[in-house]
PDB file of N, CA, C and O in Angstrom:
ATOM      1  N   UNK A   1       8.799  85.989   0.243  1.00  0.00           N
ATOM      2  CA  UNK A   1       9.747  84.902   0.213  1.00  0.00           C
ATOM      3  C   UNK A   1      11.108  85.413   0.653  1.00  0.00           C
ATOM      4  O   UNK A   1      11.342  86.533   0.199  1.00  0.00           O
ATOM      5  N   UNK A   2      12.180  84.841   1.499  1.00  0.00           N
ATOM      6  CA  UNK A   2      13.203  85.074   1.612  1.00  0.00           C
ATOM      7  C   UNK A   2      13.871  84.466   0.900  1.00  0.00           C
ATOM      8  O   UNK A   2      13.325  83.443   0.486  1.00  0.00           O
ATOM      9  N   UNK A   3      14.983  84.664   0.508  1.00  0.00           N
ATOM     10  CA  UNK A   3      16.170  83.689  -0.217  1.00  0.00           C
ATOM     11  C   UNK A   3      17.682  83.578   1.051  1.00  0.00           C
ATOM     12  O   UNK A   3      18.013  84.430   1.876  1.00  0.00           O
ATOM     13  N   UNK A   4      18.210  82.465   0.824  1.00  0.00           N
ATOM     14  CA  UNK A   4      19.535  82.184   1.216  1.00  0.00           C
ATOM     15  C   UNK A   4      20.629  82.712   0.284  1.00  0.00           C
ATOM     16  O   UNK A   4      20.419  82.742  -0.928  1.00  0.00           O
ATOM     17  N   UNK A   5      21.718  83.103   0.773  1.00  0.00           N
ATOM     18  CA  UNK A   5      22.953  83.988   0.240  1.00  0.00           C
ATOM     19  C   UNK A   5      23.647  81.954  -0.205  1.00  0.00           C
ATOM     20  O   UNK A   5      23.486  80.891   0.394  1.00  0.00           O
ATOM     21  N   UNK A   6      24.399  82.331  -1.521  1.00  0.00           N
ATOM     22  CA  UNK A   6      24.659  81.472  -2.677  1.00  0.00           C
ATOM     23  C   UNK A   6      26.248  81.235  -2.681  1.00  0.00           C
ATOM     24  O   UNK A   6      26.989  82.198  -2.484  1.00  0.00           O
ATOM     25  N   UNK A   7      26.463  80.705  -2.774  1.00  0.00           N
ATOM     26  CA  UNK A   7      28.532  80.931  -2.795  1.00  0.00           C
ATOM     27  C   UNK A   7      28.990  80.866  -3.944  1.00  0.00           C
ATOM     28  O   UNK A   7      29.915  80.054  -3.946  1.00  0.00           O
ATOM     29  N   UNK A   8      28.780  81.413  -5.177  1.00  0.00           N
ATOM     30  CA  UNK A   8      29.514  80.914  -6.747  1.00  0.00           C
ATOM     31  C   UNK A   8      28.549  79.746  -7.547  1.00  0.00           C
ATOM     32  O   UNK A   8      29.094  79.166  -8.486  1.00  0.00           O
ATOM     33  N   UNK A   9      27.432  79.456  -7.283  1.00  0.00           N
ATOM     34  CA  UNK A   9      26.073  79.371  -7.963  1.00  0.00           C
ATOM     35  C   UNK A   9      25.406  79.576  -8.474  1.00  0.00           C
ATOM     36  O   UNK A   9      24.847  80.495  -7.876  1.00  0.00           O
ATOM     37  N   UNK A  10      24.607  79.281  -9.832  1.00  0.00           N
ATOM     38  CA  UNK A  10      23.959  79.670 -10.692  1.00  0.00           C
ATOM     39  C   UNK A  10      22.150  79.352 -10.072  1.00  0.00           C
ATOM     40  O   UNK A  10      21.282  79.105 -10.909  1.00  0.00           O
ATOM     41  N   UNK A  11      21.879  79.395  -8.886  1.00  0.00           N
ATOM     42  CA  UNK A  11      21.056  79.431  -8.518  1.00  0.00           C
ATOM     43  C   UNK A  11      20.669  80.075  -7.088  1.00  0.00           C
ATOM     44  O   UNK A  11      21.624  80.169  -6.318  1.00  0.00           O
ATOM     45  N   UNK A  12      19.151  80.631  -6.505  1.00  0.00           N
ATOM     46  CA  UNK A  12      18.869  80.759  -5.471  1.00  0.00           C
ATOM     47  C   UNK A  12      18.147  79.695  -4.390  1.00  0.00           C
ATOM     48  O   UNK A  12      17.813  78.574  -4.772  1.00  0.00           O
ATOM     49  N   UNK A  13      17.961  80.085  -3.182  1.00  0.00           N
ATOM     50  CA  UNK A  13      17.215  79.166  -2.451  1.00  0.00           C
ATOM     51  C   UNK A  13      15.863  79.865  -1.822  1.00  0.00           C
ATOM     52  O   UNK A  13      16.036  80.511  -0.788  1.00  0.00           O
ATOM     53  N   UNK A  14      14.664  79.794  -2.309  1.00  0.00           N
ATOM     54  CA  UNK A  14      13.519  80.587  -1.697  1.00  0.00           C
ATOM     55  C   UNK A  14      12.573  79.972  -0.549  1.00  0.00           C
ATOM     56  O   UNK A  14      11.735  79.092  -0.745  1.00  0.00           O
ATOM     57  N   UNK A  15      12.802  80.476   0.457  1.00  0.00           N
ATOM     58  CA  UNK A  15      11.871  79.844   1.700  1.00  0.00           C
ATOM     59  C   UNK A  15      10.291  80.220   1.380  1.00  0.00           C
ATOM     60  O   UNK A  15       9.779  81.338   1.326  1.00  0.00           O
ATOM     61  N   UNK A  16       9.746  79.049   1.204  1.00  0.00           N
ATOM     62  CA  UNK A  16       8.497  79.323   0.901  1.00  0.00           C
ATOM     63  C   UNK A  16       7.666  78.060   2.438  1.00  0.00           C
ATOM     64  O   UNK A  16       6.852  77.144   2.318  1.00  0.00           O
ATOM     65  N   UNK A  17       8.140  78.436   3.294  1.00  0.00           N
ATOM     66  CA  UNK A  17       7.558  77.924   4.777  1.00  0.00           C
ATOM     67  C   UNK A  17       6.496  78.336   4.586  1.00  0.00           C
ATOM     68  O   UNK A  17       5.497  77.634   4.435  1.00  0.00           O
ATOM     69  N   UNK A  18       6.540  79.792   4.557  1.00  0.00           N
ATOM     70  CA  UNK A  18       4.460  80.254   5.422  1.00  0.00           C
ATOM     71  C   UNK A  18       4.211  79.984   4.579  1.00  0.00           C
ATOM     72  O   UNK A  18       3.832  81.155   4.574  1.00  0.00           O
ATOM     73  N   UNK A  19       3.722  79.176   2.701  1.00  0.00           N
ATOM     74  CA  UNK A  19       2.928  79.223   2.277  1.00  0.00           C
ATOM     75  C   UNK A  19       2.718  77.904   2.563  1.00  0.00           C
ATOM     76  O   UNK A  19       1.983  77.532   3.477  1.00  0.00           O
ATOM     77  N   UNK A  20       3.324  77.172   1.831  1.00  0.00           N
ATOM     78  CA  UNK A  20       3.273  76.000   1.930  1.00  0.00           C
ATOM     79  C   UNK A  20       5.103  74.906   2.051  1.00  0.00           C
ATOM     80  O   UNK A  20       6.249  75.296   2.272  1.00  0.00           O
ATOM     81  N   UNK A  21       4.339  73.040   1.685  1.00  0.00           N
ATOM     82  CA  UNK A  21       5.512  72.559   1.745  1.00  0.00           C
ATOM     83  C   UNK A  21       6.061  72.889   0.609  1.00  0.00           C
ATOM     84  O   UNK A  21       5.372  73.412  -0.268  1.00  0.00           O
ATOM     85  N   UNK A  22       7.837  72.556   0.371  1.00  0.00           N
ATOM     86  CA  UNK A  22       8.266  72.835  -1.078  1.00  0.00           C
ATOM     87  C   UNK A  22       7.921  72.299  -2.130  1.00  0.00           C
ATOM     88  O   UNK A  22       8.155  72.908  -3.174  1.00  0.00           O
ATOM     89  N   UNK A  23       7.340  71.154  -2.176  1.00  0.00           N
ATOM     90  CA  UNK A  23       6.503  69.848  -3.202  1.00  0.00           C
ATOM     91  C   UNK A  23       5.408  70.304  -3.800  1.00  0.00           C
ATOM     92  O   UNK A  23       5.073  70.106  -4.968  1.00  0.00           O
ATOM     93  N   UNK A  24       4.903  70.865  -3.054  1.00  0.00           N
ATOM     94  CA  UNK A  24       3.232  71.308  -3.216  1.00  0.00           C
ATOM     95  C   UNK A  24       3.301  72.729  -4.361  1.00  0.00           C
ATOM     96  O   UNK A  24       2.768  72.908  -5.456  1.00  0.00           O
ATOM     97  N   UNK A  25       4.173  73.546  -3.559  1.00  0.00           N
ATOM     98  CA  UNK A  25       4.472  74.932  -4.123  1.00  0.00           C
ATOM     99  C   UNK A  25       4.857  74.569  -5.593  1.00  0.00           C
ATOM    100  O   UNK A  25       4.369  74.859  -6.686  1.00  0.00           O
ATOM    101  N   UNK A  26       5.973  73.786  -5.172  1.00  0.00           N
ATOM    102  CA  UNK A  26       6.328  73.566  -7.403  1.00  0.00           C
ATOM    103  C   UNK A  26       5.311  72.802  -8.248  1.00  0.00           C
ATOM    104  O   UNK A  26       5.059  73.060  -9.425  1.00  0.00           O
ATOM    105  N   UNK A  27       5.006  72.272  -7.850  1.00  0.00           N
ATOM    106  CA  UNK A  27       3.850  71.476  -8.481  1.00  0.00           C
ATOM    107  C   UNK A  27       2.641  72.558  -9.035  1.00  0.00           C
ATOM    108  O   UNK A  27       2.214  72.629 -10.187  1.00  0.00           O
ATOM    109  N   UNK A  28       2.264  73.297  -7.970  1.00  0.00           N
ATOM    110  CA  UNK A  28       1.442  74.104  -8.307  1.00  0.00           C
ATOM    111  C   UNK A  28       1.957  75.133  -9.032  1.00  0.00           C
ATOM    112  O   UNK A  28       1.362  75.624  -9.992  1.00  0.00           O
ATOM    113  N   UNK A  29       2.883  75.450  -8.694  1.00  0.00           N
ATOM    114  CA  UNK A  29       3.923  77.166  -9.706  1.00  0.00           C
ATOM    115  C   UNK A  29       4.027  76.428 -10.986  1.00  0.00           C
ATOM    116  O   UNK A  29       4.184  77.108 -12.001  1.00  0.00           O
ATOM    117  N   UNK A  30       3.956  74.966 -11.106  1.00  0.00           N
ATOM    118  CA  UNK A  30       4.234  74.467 -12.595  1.00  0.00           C
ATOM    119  C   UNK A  30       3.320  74.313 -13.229  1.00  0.00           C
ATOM    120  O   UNK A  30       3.420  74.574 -14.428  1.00  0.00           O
ATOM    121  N   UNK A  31       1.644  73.672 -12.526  1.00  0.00           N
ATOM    122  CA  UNK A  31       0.499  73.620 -13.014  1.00  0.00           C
ATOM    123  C   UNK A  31       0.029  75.069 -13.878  1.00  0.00           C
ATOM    124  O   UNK A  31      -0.051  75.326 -15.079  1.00  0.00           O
ATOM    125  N   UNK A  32      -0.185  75.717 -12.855  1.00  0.00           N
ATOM    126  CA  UNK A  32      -0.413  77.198 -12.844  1.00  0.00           C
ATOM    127  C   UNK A  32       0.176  78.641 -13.565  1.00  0.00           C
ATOM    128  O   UNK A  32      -0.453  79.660 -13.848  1.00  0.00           O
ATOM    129  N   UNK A  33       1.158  78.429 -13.690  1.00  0.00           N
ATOM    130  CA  UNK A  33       2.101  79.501 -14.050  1.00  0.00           C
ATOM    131  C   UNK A  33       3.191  78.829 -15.439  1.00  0.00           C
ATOM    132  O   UNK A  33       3.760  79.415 -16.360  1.00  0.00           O
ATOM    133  N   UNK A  34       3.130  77.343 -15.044  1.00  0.00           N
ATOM    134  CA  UNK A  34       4.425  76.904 -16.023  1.00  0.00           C
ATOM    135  C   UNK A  34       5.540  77.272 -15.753  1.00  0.00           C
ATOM    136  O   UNK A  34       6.333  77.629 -16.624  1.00  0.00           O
ATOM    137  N   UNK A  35       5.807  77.254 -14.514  1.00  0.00           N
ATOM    138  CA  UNK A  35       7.156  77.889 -14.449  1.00  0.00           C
ATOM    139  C   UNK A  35       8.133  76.686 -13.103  1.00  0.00           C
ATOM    140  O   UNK A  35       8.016  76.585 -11.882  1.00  0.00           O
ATOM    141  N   UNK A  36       8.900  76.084 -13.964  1.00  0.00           N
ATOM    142  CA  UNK A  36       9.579  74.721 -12.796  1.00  0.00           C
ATOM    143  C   UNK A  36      10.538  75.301 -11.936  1.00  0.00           C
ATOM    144  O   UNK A  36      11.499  75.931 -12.378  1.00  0.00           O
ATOM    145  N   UNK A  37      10.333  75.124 -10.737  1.00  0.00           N
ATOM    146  CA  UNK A  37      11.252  75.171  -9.932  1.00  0.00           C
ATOM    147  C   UNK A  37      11.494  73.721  -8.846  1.00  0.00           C
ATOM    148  O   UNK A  37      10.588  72.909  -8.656  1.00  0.00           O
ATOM    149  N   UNK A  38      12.897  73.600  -8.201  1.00  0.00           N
ATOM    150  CA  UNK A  38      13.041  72.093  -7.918  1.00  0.00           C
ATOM    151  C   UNK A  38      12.326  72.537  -6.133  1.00  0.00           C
ATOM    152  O   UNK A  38      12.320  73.563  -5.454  1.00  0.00           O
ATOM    153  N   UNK A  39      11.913  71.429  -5.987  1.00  0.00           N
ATOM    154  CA  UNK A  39      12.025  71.970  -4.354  1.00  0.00           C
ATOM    155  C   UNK A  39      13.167  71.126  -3.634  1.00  0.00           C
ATOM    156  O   UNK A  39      13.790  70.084  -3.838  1.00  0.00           O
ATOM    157  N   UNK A  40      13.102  72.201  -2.621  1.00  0.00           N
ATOM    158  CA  UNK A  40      14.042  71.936  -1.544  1.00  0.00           C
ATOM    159  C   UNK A  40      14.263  70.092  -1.179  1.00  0.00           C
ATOM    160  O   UNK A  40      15.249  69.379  -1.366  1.00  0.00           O
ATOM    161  N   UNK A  41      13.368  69.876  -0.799  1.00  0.00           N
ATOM    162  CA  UNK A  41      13.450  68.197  -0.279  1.00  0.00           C
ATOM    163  C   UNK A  41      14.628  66.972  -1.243  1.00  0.00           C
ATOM    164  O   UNK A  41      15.256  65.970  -0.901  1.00  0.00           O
ATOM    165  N   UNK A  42      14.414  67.958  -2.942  1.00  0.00           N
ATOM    166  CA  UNK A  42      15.693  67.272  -3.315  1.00  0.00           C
ATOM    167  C   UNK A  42      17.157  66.864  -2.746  1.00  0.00           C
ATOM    168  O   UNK A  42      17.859  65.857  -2.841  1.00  0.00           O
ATOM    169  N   UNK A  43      17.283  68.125  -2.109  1.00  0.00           N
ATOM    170  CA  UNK A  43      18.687  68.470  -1.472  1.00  0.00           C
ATOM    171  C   UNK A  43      18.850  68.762  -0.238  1.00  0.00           C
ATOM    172  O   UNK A  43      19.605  69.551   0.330  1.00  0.00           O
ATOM    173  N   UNK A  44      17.686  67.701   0.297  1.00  0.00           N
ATOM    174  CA  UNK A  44      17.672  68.066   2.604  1.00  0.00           C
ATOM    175  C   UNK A  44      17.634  68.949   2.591  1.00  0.00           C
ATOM    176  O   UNK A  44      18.664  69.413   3.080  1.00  0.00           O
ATOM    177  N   UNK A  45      16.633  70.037   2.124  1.00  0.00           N
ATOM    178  CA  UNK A  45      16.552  70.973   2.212  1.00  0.00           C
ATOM    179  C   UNK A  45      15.083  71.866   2.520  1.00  0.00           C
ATOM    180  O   UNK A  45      14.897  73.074   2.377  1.00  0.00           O
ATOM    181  N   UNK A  46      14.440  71.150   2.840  1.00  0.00           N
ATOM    182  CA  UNK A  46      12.680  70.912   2.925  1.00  0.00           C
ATOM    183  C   UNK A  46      12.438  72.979   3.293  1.00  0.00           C
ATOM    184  O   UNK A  46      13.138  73.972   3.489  1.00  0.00           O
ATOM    185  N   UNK A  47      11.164  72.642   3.202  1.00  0.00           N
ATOM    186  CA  UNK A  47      10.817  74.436   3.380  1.00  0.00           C
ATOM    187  C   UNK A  47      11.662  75.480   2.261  1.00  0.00           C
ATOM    188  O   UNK A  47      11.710  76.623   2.717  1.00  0.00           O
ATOM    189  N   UNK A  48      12.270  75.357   1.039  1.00  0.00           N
ATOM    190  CA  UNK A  48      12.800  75.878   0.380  1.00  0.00           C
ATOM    191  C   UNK A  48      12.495  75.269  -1.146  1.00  0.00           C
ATOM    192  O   UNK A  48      12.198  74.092  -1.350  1.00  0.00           O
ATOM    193  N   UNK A  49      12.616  76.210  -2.095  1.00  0.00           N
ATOM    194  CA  UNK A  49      12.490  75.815  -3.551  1.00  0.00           C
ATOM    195  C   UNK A  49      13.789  76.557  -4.159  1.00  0.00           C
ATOM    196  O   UNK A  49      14.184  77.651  -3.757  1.00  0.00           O
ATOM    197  N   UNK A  50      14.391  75.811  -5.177  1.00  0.00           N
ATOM    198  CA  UNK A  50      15.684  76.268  -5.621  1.00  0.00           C
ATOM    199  C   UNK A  50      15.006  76.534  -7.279  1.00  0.00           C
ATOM    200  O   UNK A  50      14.582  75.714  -8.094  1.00  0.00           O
ATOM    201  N   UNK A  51      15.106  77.841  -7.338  1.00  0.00           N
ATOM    202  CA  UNK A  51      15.508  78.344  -8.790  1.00  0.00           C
ATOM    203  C   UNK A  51      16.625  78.886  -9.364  1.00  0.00           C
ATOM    204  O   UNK A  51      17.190  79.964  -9.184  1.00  0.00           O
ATOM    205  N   UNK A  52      16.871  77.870 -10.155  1.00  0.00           N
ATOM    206  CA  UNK A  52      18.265  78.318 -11.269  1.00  0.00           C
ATOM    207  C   UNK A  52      18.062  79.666 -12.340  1.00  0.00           C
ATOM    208  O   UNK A  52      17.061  79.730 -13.054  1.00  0.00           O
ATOM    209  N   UNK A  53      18.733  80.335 -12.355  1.00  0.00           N
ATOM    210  CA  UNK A  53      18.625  81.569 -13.454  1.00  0.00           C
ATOM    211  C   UNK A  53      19.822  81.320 -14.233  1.00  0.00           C
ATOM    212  O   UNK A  53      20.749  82.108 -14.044  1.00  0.00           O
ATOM    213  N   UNK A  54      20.014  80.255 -15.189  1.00  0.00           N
ATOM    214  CA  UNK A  54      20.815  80.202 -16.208  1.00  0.00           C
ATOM    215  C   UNK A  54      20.406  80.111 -17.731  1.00  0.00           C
ATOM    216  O   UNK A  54      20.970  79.655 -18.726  1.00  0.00           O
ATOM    217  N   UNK A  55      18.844  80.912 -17.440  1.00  0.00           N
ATOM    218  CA  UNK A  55      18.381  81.369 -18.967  1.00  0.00           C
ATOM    219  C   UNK A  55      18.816  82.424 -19.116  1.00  0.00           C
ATOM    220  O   UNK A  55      19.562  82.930 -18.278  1.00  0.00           O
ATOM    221  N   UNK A  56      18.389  83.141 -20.440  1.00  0.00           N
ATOM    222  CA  UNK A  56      18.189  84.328 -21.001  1.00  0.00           C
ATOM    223  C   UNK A  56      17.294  85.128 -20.061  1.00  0.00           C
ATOM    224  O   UNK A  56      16.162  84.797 -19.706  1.00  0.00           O
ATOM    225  N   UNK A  57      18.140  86.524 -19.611  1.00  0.00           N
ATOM    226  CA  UNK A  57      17.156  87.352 -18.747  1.00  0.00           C
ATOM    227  C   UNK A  57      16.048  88.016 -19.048  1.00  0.00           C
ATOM    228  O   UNK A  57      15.317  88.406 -18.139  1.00  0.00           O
ATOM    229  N   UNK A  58      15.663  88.315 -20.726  1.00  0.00           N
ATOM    230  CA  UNK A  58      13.843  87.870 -20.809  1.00  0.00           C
ATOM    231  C   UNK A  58      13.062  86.848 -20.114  1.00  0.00           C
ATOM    232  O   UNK A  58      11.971  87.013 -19.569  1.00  0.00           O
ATOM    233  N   UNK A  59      13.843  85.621 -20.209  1.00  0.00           N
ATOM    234  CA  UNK A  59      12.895  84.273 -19.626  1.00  0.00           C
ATOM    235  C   UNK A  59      12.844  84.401 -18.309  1.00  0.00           C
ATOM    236  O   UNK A  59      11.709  84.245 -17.858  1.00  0.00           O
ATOM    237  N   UNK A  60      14.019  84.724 -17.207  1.00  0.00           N
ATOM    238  CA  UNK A  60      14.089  85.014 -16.100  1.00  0.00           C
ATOM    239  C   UNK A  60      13.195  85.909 -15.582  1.00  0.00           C
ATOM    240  O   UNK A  60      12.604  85.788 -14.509  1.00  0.00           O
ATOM    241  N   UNK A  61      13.093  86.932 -16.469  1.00  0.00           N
ATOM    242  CA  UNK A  61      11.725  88.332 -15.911  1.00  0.00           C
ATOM    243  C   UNK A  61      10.872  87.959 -16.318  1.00  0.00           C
ATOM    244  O   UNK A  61       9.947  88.720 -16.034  1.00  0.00           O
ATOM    245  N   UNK A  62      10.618  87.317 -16.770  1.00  0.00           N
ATOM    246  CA  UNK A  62       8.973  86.504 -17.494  1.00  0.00           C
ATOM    247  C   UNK A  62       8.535  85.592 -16.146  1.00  0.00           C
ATOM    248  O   UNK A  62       7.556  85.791 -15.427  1.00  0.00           O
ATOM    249  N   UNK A  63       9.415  84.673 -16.033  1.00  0.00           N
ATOM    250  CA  UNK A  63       9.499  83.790 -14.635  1.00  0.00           C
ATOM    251  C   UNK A  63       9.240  84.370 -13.350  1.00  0.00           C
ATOM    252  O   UNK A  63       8.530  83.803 -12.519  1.00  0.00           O
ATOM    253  N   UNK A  64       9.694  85.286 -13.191  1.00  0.00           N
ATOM    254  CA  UNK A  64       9.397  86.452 -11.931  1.00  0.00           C
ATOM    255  C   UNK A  64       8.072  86.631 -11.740  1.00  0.00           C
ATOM    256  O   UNK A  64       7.384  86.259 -10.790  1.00  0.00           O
ATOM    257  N   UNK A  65       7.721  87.310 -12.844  1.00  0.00           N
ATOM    258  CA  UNK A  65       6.307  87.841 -13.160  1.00  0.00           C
ATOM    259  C   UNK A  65       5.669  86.804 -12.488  1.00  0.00           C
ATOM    260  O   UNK A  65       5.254  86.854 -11.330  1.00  0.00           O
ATOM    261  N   UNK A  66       5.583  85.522 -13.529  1.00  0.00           N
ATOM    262  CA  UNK A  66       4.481  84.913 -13.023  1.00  0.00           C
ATOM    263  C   UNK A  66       4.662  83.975 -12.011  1.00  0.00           C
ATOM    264  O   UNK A  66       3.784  83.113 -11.973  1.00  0.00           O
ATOM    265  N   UNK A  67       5.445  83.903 -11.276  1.00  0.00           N
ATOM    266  CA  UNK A  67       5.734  83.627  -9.684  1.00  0.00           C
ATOM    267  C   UNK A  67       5.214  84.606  -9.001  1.00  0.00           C
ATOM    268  O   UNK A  67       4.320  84.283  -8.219  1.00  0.00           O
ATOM    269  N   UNK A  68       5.559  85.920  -9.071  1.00  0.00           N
ATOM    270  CA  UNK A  68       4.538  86.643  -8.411  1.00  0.00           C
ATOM    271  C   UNK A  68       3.118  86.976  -8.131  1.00  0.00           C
ATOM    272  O   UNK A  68       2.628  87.498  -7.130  1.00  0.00           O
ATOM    273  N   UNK A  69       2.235  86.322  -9.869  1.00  0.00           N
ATOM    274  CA  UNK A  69       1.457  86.991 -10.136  1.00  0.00           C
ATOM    275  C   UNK A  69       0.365  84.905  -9.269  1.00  0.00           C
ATOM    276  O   UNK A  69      -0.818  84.633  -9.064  1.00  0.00           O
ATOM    277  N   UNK A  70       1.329  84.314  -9.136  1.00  0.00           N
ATOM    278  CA  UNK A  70       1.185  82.749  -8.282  1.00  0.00           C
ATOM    279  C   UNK A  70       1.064  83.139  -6.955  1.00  0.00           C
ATOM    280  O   UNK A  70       0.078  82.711  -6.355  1.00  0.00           O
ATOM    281  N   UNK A  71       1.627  83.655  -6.528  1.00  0.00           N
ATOM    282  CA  UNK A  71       1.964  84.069  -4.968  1.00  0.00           C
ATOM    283  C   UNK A  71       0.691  85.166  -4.444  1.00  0.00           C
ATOM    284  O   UNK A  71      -0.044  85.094  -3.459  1.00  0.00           O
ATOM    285  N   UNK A  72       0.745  85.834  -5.160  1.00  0.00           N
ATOM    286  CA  UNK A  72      -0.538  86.709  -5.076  1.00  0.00           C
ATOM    287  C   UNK A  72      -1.788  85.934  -5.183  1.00  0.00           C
ATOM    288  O   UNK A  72      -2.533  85.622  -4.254  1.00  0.00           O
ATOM    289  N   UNK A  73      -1.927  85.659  -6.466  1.00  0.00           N
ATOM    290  CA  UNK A  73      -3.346  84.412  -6.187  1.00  0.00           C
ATOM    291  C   UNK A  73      -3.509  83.311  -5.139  1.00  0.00           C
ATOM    292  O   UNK A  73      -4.609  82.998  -4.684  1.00  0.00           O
ATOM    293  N   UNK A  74      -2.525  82.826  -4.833  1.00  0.00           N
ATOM    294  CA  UNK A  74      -2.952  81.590  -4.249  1.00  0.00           C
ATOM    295  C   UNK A  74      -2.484  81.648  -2.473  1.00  0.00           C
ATOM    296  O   UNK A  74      -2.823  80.735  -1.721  1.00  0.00           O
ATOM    297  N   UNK A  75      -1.484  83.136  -1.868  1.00  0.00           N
ATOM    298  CA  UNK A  75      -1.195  83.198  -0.457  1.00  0.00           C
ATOM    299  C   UNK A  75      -1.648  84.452  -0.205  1.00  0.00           C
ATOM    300  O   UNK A  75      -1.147  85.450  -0.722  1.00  0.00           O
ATOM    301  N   UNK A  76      -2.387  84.469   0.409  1.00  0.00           N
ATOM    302  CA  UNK A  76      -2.777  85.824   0.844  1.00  0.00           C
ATOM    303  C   UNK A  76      -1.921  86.728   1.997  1.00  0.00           C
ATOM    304  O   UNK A  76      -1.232  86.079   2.783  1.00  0.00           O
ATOM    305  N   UNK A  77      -1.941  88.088   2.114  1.00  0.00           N
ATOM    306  CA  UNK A  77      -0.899  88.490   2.904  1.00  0.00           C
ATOM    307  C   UNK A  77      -1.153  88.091   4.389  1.00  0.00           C
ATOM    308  O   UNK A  77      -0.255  88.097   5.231  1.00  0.00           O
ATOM    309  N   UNK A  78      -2.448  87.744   4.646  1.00  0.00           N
ATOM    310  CA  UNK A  78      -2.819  87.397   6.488  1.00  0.00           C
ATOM    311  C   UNK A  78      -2.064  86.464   6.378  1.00  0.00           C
ATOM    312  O   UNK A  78      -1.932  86.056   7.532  1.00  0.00           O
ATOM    313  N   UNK A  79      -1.262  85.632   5.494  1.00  0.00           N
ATOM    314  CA  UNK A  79      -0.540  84.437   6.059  1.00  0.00           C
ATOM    315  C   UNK A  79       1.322  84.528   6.266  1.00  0.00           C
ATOM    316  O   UNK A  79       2.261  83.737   6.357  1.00  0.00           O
ATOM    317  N   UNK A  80       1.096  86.026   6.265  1.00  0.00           N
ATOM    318  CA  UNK A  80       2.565  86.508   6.583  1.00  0.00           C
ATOM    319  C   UNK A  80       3.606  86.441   5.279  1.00  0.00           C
ATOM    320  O   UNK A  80       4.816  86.246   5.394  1.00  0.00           O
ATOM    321  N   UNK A  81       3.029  86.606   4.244  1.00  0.00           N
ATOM    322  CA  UNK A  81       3.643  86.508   2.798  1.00  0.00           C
ATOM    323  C   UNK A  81       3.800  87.687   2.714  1.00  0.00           C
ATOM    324  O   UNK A  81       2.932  88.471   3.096  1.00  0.00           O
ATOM    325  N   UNK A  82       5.274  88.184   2.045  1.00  0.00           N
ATOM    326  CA  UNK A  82       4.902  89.596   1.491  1.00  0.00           C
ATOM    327  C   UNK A  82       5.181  88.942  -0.345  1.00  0.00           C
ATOM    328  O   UNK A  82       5.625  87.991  -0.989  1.00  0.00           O
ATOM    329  N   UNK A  83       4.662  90.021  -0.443  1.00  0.00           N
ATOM    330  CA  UNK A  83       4.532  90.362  -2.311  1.00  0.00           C
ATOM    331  C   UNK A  83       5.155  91.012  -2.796  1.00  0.00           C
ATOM    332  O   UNK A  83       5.031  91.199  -4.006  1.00  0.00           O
TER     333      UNK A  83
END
């Protein structure tokens, strides 16, 4: 995933293009993992998912985890994902 650089924001922007659309991705990262993130299309912003990190940084590294451990299961690296 790449991210976009933030200007004084309590959040990032993650391009999740090669996997999928941004709708699909949260839906599933929420089914799956429990973990909400908004997608992009909220904010004309399509091909991107915005996660806020204005929890506690236990919850934040917990969140990581299992975004990663999402990304791994469900995109494989032939689809140009890194991990």
């Amino acid at each position: 995933m790449e991210t976009k650089k933030n200007a004084g924001a309590f959040y990032l922007w993650l391009d999740v293009s090669k996997m999928e659309d941004d709708i699909s991705f949260c839906r599933k990262l929420l089914d799956q993992e429990g973990v909400a993130l908004t997608p992009g299309s909220a904010f004309y912003c399509p091909s991107y998912v915005r996660l806020a990190y204005t929890k506690d940084i236990s919850i934040l590294l917990d969140a990581a985890a299992r975004m990663k451990r999402f990304v791994e299961r469900n995109y494989s690296s032939s689809s140009g994902v890194n991990s």
